[in-house]
C-alpha angles and dihedrals in degrees: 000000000000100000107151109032089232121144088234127114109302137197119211103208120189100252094234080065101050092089094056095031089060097037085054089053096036081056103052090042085059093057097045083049094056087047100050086051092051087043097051083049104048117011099084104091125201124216112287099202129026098258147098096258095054098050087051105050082046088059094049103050091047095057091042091053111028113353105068132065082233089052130122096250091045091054088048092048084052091053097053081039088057091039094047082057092054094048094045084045088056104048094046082055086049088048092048093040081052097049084047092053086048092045090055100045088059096049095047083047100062098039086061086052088057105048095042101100 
């Protein structure tokens, strides 16, 4: 699967594997989103008593988990950043196997014109 043209890392899939390749990975990309949204909703936490270390510990876990751009729900953001890209990567290989289908149907269609006398 060469989608892009760019000179990254690249995955050469069998093209009778590109639909379920990409229904396995549209798939994932569903269930981080739902997790990211749940995330962003309910992993903030608030003190739970009325004292320092609680605050602090409060503070703490937020950062570690959603307040940091090293934090748990940044790297998971990262990660449905990194599947949307691979499903993106693999309709855009469907769309040019496709073109190519239709490029040599047509090819295969006029040669046949030609030798029909």
């Amino acid at each position: 699967m060469v989608a892009d043209g760019s000179t990254g890392n690249q995955l050469v899939v069998d093209r009778a594997a590109v639909p379920a390749l990409r229904d396995a990975f549209a798939d994932a990309l569903a269930k981080v989103s739902r997790q990211v949204e749940l995330a962003n909703a309910d992993l903030r936490i608030t003190p739970w008593a009325n004292d320092p270390v609680s605050a602090d510990a409060t503070e703490a876990f937020n950062a570690r988990s959603v307040g940091s751009g090293e934090s748990a729900l940044r790297q998971l953001e990262a990660y449905r950043g990194q599947l949307d890209n691979a499903v993106d990567a693999l309709d855009r290989t469907a769309a040019q196997y496709q073109l190519s289908d239709e490029d040599s149907s047509v090819t295969v269609g006029k040669q046949e014109e030609g030798t029909g006398d």
